[in-house]
Every structure is written in C-alpha cells, then in structure tokens.
C-alpha positions as CSV (number, residue, x, y, z in Angstrom):
1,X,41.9,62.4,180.4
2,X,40.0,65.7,181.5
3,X,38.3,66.4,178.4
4,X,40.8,69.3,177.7
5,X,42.8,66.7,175.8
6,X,42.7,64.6,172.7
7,X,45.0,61.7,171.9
8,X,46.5,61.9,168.1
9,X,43.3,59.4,166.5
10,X,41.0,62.3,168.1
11,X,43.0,65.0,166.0
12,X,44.1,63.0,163.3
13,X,39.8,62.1,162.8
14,X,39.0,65.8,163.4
15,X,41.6,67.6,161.1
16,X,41.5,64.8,158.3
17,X,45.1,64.5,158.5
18,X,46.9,60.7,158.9
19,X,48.7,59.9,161.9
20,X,51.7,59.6,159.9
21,X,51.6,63.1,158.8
22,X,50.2,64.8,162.4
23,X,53.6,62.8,163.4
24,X,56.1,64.3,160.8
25,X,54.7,68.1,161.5
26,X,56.2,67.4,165.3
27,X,59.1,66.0,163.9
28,X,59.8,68.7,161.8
29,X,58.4,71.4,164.5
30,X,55.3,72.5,163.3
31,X,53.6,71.2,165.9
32,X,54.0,69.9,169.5
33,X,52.1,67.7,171.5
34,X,50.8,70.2,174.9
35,X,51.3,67.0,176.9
36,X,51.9,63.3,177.4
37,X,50.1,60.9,179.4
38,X,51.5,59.0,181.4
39,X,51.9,56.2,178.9
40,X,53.8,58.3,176.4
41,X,51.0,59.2,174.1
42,X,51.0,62.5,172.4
43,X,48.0,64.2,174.1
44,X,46.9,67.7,172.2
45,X,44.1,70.5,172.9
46,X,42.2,72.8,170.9
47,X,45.0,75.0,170.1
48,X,47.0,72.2,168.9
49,X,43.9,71.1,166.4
50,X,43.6,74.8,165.0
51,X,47.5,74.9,164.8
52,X,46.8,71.7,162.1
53,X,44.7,73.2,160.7
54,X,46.3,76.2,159.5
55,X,49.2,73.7,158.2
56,X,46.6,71.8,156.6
57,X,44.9,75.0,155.0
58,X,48.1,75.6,153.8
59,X,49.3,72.3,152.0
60,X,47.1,72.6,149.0
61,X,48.2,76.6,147.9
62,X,51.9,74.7,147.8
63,X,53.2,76.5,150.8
64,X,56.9,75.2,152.0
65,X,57.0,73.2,155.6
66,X,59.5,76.4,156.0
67,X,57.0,78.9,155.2
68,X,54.3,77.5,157.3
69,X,56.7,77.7,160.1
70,X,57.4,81.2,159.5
71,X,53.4,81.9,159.5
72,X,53.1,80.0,162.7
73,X,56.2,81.8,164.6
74,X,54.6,84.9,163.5
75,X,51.4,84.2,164.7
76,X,52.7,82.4,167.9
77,X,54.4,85.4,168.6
78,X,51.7,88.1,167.4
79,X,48.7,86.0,170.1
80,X,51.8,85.3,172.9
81,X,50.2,87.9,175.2
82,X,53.8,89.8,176.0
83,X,54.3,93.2,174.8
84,X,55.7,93.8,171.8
85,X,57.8,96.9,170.3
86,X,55.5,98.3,167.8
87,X,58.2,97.7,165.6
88,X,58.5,94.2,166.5
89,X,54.3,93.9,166.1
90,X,54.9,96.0,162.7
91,X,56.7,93.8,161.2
92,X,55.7,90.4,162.1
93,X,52.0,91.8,161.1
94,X,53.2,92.8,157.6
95,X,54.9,89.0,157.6
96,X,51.7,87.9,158.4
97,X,49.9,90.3,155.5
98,X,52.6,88.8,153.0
99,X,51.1,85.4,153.5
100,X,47.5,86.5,152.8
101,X,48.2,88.0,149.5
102,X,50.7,85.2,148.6
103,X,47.3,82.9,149.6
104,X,44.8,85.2,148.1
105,X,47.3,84.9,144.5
106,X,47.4,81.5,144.4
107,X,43.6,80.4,145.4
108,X,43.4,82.7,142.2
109,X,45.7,80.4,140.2
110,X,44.0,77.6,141.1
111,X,40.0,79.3,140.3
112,X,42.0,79.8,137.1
113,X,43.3,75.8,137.2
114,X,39.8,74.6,138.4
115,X,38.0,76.7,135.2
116,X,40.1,74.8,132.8
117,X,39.9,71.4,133.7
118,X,36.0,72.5,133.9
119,X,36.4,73.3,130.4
120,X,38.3,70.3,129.4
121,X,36.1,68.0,131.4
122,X,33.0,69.7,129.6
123,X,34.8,69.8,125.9
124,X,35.2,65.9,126.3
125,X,31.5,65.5,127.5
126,X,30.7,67.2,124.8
127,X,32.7,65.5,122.1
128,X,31.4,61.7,123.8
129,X,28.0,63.1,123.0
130,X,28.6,64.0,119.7
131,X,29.8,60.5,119.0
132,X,27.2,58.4,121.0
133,X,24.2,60.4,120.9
134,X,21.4,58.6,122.7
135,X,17.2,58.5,122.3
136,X,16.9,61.9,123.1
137,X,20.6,63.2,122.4
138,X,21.8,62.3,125.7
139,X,25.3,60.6,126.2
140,X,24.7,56.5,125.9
141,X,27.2,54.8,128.2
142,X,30.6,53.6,126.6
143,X,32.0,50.5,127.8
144,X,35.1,51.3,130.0
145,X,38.1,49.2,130.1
C-alpha cells in the first residue's frame, strides 16, 4: 500500500463505525471503496473516511439512508470541479441549506431530549437522597439487584 490507502479495519478504527456497517453503506451506495488491492480488499482514502463521516454525523439526528444520499449527491456534485449552471449550483446549494436547518432543528430537539432526562436523572437523585440520607446528607449506596 502507498500510504494513500487504508484497508476497511483502518476506517472502520478511525470513524468508529463496525465493519459490518462501513459494508452495508457500499451496499446500499453511500459509499464506495476508491480501490481494491490486488487481493480484493476494499482499500479507501481520506475522502472516503470524511464521506463516513458525514453519514455517521448524520445517523444520530435520524436522517434516512435516502436522505444522506441526497446530501452526499449534492455535495459530490457541488465539490466535482465541472461547471455548473448557476441554476444547477442554486439549487443543489439550497438542497444542501435544507439539510442544515433540518440538522440545526433537530440537534435542538434533542438539547430539548438531553434537558429532560437531565431532569429526570436529577429528580430521581434527588428523591434516593431523600430516602437514604447519609452522615452528612449524602446519598448512602442501595444495594442493586
């Protein structure tokens, strides 16, 4: 290998992804492999690792294996280097706009998900302190199961 590549346990270590799913993102076309060696293994580069990691990025806001395809063709296109009607640019820029408020909304939603469960979390502290106040008030250990 010249350095320029990485076989899939490289990526897989450096995105935090399994091999398993790295593997069904080029099945489903979200991402393909820049090369092969010469023994058939999936060799990527550095493009290929930030391309998983924009599909990574996405997974936890809830965003569809169709939607991050969409996102990618859009960017793909937008950083191709060919010319592009400014109509053409236009509008895959505002596609690419439409996914940065849909991903600005719901990192919201989940500040908002996060601040509950904070609350919840701290409600039941509070309520296990109440019950089993220690020495000095703090909570004494209770037995788990």
């Amino acid at each position: 290998m010249d350095g320029k590549h990485m076989q899939i346990g490289e990526v897989a270590a450096r995105t935090e992804l399994s091999l398993r799913t790295i593997r069904h993102y080029e099945e489903t076309g979200l991402v393909v492999p820049s090369a092969r060696s010469q023994g058939g293994f999936r060799l990527y580069t550095e493009n290929d690792v930030a391309r998983l990691m924009v599909i990574r990025r996405m997974k936890p806001l809830g965003f569809t294996l169709d939607q991050m395809r969409d996102l990618l063709e859009a960017t793909d296109r937008l950083d191709s280097g060919t010319q592009l009607a400014a109509g053409e640019r236009e509008d895959l820029l505002e596609r690419v706009h439409g996914f940065q408020q849909a991903a600005q909304q719901r990192v919201a939603d989940l500040r908002t998900q996060l601040a509950r469960a904070e609350e919840f979390a701290a409600t039941l502290g509070e309520r296990l302190a109440s019950a089993h106040p220690g020495p000095s008030g703090s909570v004494t250990p209770v037995a788990g199961p």
